[in-house]
C-alpha positions in Angstrom: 162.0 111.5 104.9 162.7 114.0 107.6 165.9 115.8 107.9 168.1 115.6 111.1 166.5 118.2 112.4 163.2 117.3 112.0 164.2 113.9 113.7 165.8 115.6 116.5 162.6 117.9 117.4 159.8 115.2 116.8 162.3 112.8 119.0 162.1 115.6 121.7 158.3 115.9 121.5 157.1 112.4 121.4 159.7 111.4 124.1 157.9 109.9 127.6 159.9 112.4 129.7 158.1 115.5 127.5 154.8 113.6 127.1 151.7 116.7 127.3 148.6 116.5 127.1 146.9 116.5 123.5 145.4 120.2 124.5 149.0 121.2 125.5 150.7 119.5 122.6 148.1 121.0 119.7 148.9 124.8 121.4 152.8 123.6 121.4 153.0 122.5 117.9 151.2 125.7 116.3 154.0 127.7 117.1 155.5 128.9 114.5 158.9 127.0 115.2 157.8 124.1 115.4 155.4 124.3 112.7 158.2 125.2 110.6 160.2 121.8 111.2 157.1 119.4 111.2 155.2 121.0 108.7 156.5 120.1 105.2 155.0 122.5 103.0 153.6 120.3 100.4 150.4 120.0 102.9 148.9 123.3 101.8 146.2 122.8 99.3 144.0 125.4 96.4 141.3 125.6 95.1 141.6 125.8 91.4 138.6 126.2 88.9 140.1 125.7 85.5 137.8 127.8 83.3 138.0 126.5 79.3 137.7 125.8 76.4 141.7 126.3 76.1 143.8 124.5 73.2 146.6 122.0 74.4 149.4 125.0 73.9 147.2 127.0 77.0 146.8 123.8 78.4 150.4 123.3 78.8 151.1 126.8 80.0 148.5 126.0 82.6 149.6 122.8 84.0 153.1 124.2 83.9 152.2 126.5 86.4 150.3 124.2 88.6 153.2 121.9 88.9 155.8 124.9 89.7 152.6 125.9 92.6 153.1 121.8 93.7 157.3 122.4 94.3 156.9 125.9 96.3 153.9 123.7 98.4 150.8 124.6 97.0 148.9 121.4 95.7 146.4 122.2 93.8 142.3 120.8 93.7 141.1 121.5 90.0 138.0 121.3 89.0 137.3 121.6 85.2 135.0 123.6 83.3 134.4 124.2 79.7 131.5 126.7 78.8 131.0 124.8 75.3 129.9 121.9 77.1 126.0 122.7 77.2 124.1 120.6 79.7 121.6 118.6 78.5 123.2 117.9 74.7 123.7 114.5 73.7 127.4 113.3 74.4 128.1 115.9 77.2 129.1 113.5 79.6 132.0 111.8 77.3 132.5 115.0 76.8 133.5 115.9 80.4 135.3 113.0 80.8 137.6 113.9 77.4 138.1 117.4 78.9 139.0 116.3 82.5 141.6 113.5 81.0 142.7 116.3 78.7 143.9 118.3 81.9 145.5 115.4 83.7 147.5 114.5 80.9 148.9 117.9 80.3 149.7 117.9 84.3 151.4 114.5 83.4 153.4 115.7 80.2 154.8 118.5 82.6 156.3 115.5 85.5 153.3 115.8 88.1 151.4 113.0 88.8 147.6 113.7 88.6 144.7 111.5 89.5 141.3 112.0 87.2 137.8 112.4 89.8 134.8 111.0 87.2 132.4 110.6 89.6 131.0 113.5 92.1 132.1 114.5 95.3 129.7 117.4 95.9 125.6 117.1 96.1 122.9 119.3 94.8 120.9 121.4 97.1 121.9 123.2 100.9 123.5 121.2 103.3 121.2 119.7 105.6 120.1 122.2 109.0 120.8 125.3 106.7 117.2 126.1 106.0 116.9 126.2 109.6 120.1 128.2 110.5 120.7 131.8 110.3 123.7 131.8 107.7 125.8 135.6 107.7 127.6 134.3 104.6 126.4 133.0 101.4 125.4 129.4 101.1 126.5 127.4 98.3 123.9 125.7 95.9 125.6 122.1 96.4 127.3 120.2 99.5 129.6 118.2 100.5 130.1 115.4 103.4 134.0 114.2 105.1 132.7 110.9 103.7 132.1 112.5 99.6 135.8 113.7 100.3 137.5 110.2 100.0 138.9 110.1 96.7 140.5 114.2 97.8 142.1 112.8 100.3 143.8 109.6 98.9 145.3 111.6 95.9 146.5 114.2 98.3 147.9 111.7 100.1 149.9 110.0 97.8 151.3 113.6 96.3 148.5 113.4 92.8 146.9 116.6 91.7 142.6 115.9 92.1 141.4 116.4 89.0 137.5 116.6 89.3 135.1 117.0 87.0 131.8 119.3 87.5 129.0 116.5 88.3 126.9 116.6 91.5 124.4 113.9 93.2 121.0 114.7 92.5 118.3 113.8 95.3 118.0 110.7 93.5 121.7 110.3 93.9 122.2 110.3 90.0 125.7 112.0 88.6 124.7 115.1 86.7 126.3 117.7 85.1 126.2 120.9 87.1 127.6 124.5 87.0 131.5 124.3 88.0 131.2 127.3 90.2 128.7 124.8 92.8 131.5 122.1 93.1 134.0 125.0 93.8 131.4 126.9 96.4 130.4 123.1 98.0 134.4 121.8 97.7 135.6 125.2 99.9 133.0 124.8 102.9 133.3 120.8 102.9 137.2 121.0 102.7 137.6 123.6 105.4 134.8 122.1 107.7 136.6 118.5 107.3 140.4 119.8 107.9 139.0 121.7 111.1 136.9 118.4 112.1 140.2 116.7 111.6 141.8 118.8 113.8 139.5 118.5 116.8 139.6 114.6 116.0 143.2 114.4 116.4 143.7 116.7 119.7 141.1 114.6 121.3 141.8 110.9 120.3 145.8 110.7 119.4 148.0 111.3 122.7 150.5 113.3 121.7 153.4 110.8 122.2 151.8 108.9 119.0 151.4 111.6 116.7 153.9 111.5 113.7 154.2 113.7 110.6 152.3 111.1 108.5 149.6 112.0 110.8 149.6 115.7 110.1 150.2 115.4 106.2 146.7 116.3 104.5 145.3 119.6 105.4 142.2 119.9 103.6 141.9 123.6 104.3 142.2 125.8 101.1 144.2 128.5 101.7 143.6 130.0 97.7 141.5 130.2 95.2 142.8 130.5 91.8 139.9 131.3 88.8 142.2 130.9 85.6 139.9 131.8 82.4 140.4 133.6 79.8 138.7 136.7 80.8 141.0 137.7 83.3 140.2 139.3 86.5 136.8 141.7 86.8 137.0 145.1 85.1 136.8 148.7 86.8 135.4 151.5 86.1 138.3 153.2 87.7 140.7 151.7 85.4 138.9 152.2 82.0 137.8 148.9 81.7 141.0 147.5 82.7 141.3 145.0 85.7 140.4 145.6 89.6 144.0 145.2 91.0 142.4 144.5 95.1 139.0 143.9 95.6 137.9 144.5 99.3 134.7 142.0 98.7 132.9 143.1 102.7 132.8 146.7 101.9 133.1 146.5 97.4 131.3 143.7 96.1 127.5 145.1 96.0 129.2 148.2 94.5 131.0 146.4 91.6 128.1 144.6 90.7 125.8 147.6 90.4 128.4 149.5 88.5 129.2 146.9 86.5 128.9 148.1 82.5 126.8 146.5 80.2 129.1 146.9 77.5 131.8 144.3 79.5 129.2 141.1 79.5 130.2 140.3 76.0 134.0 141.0 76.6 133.8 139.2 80.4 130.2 137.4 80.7 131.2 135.5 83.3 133.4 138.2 85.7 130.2 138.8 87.8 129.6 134.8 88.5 133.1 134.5 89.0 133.0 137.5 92.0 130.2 135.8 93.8 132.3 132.5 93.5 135.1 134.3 94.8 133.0 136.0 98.1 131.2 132.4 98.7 134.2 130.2 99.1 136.6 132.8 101.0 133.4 133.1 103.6 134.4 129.7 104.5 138.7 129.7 104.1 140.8 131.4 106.3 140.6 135.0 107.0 144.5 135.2 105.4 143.3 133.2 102.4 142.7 135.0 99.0 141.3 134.6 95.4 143.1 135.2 91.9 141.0 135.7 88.9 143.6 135.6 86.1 143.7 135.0 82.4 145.6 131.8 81.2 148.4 134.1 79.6 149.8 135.7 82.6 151.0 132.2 84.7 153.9 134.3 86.1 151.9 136.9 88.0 149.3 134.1 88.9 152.4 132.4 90.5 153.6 135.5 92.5 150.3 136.5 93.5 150.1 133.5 95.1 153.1 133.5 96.6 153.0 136.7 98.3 149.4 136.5 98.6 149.3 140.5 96.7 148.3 142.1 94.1 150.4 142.8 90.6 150.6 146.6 91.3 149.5 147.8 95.0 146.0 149.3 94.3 146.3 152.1 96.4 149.2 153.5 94.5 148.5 156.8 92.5 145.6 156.3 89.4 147.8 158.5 87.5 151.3 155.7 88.0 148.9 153.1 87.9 147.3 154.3 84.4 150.3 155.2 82.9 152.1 151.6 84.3 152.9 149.2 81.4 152.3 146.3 83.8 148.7 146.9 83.4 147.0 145.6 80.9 144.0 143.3 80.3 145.1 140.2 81.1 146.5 141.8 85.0 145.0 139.5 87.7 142.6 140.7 89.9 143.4 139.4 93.9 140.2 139.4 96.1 140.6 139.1 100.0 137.3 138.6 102.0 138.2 142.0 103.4 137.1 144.2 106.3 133.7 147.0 106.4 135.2 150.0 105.8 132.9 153.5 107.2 133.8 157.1 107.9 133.2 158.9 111.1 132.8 162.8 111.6 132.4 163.2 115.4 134.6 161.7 118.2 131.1 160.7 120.4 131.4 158.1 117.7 134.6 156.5 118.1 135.5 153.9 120.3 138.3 155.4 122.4 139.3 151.9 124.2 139.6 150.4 120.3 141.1 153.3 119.0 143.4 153.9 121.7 144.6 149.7 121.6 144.7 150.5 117.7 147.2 153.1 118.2 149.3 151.8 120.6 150.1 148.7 119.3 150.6 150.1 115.7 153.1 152.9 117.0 154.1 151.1 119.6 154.3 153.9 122.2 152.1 155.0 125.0 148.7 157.8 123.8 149.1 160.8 125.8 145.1 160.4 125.9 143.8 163.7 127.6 146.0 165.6 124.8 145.4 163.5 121.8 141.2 163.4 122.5 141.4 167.1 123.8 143.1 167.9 120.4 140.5 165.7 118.1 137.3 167.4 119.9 138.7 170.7 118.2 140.4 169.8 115.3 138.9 166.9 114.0 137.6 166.3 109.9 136.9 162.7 109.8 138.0 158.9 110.9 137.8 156.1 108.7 137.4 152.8 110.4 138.6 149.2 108.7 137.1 146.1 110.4 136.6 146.7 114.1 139.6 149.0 114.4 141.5 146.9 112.7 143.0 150.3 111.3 142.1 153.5 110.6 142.8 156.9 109.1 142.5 159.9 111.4 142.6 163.4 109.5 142.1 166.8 111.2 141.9 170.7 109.5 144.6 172.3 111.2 144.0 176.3 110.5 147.1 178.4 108.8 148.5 181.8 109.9 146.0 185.3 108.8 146.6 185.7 104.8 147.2 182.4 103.9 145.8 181.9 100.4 143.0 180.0 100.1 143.7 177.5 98.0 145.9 175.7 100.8 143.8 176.8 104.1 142.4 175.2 106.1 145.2 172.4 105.9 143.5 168.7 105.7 145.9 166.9 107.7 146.5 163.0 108.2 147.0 162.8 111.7 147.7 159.1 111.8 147.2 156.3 109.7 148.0 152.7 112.0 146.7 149.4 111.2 147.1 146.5 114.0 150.2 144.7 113.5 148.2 141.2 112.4 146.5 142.5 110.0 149.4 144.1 108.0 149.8 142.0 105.1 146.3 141.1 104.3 145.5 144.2 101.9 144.2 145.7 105.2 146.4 149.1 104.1 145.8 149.4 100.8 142.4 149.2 101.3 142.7 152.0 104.1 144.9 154.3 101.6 142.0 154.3 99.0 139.3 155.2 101.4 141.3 158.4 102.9 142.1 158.8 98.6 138.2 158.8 97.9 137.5 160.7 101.0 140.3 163.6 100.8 142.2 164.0 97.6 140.4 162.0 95.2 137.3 164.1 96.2 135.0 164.8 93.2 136.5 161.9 90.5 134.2 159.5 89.0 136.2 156.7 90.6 136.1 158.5 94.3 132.5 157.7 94.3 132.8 154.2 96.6 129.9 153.5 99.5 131.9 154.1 102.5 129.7 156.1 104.5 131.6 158.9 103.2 130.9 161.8 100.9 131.0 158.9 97.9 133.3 160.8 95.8 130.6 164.4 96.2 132.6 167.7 96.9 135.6 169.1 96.0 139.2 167.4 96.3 141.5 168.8 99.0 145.5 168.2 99.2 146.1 165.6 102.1 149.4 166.7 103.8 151.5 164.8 106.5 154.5 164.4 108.4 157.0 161.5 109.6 160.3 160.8 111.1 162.5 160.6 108.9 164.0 157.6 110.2 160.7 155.9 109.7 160.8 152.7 107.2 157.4 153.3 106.2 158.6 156.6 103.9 159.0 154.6 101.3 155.6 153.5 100.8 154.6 157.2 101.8 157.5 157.8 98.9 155.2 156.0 96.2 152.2 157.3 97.2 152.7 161.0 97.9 152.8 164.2 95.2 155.8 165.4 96.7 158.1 165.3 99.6 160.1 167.8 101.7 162.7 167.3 104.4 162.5 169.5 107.4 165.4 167.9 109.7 163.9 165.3 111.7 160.3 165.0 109.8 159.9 164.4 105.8 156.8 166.8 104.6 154.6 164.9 102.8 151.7 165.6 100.4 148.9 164.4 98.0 147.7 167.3 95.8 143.7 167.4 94.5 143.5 165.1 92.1 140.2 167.1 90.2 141.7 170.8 90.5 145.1 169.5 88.4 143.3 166.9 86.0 140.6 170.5 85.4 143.2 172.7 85.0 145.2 170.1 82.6 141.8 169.9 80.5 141.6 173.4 80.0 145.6 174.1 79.2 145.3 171.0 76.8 148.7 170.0 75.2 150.4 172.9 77.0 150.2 170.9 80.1 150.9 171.9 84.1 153.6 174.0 85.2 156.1 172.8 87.5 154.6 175.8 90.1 150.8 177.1 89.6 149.8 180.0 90.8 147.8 178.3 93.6 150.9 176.3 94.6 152.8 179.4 95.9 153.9 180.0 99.2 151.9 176.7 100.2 155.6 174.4 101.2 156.3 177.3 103.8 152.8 177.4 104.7 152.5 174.0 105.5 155.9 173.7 107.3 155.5 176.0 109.6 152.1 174.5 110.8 152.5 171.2 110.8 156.1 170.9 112.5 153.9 172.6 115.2 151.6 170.2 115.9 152.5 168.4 119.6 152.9 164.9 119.7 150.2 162.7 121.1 152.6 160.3 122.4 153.6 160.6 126.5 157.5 161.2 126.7 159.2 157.9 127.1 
C-alpha cells in the first residue's frame, strides 16, 4: 500500500493537467526524489550462488541472513550448488532436488516465503549472434532468453525468494546438470538485458498517465553478487594467505591468478573459478554493482558489505594496521568491483590536460591556475597515476630541499594532489588509487608492491610520500588513518608515509630491540619538510 505521500506524488504525476510524454516522464521519474517515493525498495534483486555442502545449523545461519537482506530490500536469486554432487552418478538428480528443497525450507523456517525452480532457466552454449560479435567482456558458457525468465519473475513478483537449481537445456532441450557458476554467469547477462529491455518497453508503449507502481515493481537487474562458500574470499599474497579485502578485477585479476600459490588449491580449490565468476557477471551489472565472496560464518560482514557496498577493512589502509587488525582473519570477505585500468605516467606530453584539468576542477571544486600548475609539472614532475579515463589520479612531484639537507629525506617525493571525480567516490575508486601511489612511492621494493601498473612493479627503493592540507579539510581523517605521522603548521596539517622497506630492514636487523621513536635518518627531516612544502604556490586562481 502506498503511504500518503506516495499517493500524493503519483496523483500529481499521472494527473491529465501534468500528462508528459513517456521520454519526459522516464527522465522525470529517475530523479532521485522521485525515485525515492515510487520506488519501494524491495524491487532490488542479487545474485546469490549458495556454494555447499553445508549442514542444516549453516543452513540456518544462511537463510537467516538472506531474509534480513529481503527487509533492508535486497531479494535475493539463489542458485544452489553442492560440490559432492558429482555429475553423471546415479541419483544426482534427486539429489539436487533434495538439496534445492533443503534451502527453501530453511528460508521458510526463518518466515520468508521461498519458491523452489526444478526445472532450468538457463541453456548450454553462447547466446545466439555471439560467435559473430566482437565481445570486450567475457561470455558465459550458458544463456538465457526474457521468455526462460518466467518462473524469476512470478516469484519476484509475489515477494518468494527463486530458489533454482543448477540444470541447463541441452541442444536437445534435455535438463542436465551443469556447473553452478554457468547459471550464475547466463542468470546475470539474461536478468540485466531483460530489466533494461523492460525498460525501453515501458517508455515506449505505457503513456505515462497509466503507469502505476505495480508497473515498476520487478527490476530484474542485479545489483550484487553474493558467493557464500566455505572458503571465504580469495587469498593474497600480500596478506599471508589471508583474504583480498578489494579486488580491482580491470587492472588485478590476470595478476591474482598468475600469483596465485599452489599451496592454497587444497585450502580454497575453487577461489580461482569463483574470481572469473565474479569478473563475468559484473561485466554485465551495473558499473556500481559489486561481488562478496564470503564464508558461511561471517553473515554479519556479508550483510554490511552489502549494505554499504565496502569492504570489511578499507584495503588501502596501512599493511602494517591491517596485519596486526583482529578483524582479519580467514573467514574476512573479499568485495570485488569490476573496477577501473589503473597505469602510471612519467612525462606530462602524456597526460591529457583537458581530462586532467575537468578531473581537478570538479574534485576541488575551484578554478586550475593552468599556465602555473603545467609550468610547475614540466619541472617538477615524478609521476601520474591515472584510474579509468581520469576518473582520478595521483599526481606526485620531487620538490628539491635547501644545500645540506641529509640525504635520506632529499629530494622530497611529494603528492601534489590526489582528486577523484565526484561520481566515482564510493565505488572503491580511492582505495584503489591509494594503493597504486603505496606500490609506486612508499611501498617501493616490498614483495606485495610488485602490482602491473605500468609502474616500477614494486623494483627500487621505497621513498617517504609527504603532503599537505588545509586543515579545515574533512578528508584529514582518512589522510589521518593512512599517514605515518602528522604535523600541524597553522593553516596546513603535514602529512607523511615513511618507507615501508628501510624501517621493516632496519627492524630485521635490530630484532627484538625494535625502532626508536627518532632514527638517526629521521633528524632534522619535520623542519626540512616544513619549510619546503608550506612553500609550494597554489595551483588554484584566487577566487
Amino acid at each position: 500500500m502506498l503511504s500518503r505521500t506516495s499517493q500524493t506524488a503519483r496523483k500529481a504525476l499521472t494527473t491529465p493537467h501534468n500528462a508528459r510524454s513517456a521520454q519526459t516522464f522516464k527522465a522525470f521519474y529517475a530523479s532521485n526524489v522521485i525515485a525515492s517515493i515510487l520506488n519501494p525498495v524491495y524491487r532490488r534483486t542479487s545474485l546469490v550462488k549458495l556454494q555447499g555442502p553445508f549442514t542444516d545449523r549453516q543452513l540456518e545461519s544462511i537463510a537467516r541472513g538472506m531474509v534480513y537482506l529481503e527487509k533492508l530490500g535486497l531479494v535475493s536469486v539463489i542458485v544452489v550448488d553442492n560440490d559432492q554432487i558429482i555429475r553423471g552418478e546415479a541419483g544426482e538428480r534427486a539429489a539436487i532436488t533434495e538439496e534445492t528443497m533443503r534451502v527453501v525450507t530453511a528460508l521458510e523456517k526463518q518466515g520468508a516465503k521461498a519458491r523452489p525452480v526444478l526445472g532450468a532457466v538457463v541453456r548450454l552454449g553462447p547466446k545466439p549472434g555471439d560467435e559473430d560479435s566482437q565481445h570486450t567482456v567475457p561470455t558465459p558458457e550458458a544463456h538465457t532468453f526474457p521468455a526462460d525468465l518466467v518462473h524469476l519473475r512470478s516469484a519476484l513478483k509475489a515477494g518468494e525468494i527463486p530458489v533454482v537449481s543448477p540444470l541447463a537445456l541441452d541442444s536437445f532441450y534435455r535438463s542436465v546438470h551443469v556447473d553452478a557458476n554457468d547459471v550464475v554467469a547466463a542468470l546475470a547477462r539474461g536478468m540485466a538485458e531483460a530489466a533494461t529491455q523492460d525498460r525501453q518497453d515501458k517508455a515506449s508503449s505505457t503513456p505515462p498517465e497509466s503507469l502505476t507502481v505495480s508497473d515498476m515493481d520487478v527490476d530484474l537487474t542485479p545489483l550484487r553478487l553474493m558467493i557464500i562458500n566455505k572458503e571465504g574470499g580469495v587469498p593474497s599474497y600480500a596478506r599471508s594467505g589471508l583474504p583480498h579485502l578489494l579486488i580491482n578485477l580491470a587492472s588485478e585479476y590476470d595478476y591474482i591468478r598468475n600469483t596465485f600459490d599452489p599451496r592454497w588449491k587444497s585450502t580454497h580449490p575453487s577461489a580461482l573459478a569463483n574470481l572469473k565468476l565474479a569478473q563475468t557477471c559484473l561485466a554485465y551489472m551495473p558499473t556500481t554493482s559489486s561481488a562478496v565472496m564470503v564464508s558461511h560464518r561471517s553473515p554479519s560482514s556479508l550483510i554490511a558489505n552489502l549494505i554499504t557496498n565496502k569492504p570489511a577493512v578499507s584495503s588501502s589502509l596501512p599493511h602494517a594496521l591491517l596485519q596486526g587488525n583482529r578483524k582479519l582473519d580467514f573467514h574476512t570477505p573479499t568485495l570485488l568491483r569490476r573496477g577501473l585500468d589503473i597505469r602510471v605516467i612519467r612525462s606530462t606530453a602524456d597526460i591529457d590536460k583537458v581530462k586532467m584539468k575537468t578531473l581537478l576542477e570538479q574534485s576541488f571544486r575551484r578554478e586550475l591556475d593552468e599556465d602555473a600548475f603545467w609550468s610547475r609539472l614540466e619541472k617538477d614532475l615524478d609521476f601520474v597515476i591515472v584510474s579509468g579515463d581520469y576518473a582520478g589520479a595521483a599526481i606526485v612531484t620531487t620538490e628539491p630541499c635547501p644545500p645540506g639537507s641529509s640525504a635520506a629525506f632529499s629530494p622530497i617525493t611529494y603528492l601534489d594532489k590526489f582528486a577523484v571525480l565526484p561520481s566515482h567516490q564510493g565505488d572503491g575508486t580511492v582505495d584503489f588509487l591509494w594503493v597504486a601511489l603505496h606500490d609506486e612511492s612508499y611501498g617501493l621494493g616490498l614483495p606485495f608492491s610488485a602490482n602491473p601498473n605500468g609502474g616500477k612493479e614494486g623494483s627500487g627503493e621505497g621513498r617517504d610520500l609527504v603532503w599537505r592540507s588545509r586543515a579545515e579539510n574533512p578528508v584529514n581523517k582518512w589522510y589521518f588513518e593512512r599517514s605515518t605521522g602528522h604535523l600541524r603548521l597553522g593553516d596546513w596539517v603535514l602529512f607523511w608515509c615513511d618507507a615501508e622497506k628501510r624501517l621493516k630492514t632496519e627492524e630485521g636487523r635490530r630484532g627484538s630491540a625494535g625502532l626508536s621513536y627518532l632514527e638517526d635518518w629521521e633528524h632534522g627531516r619535520l623542519s626540512v619538510w616544513s619549510d619546503v612544502v608550506t612553500k609550494i604556490p597554489s595551483s588554484w586562481k584566487k577566487k
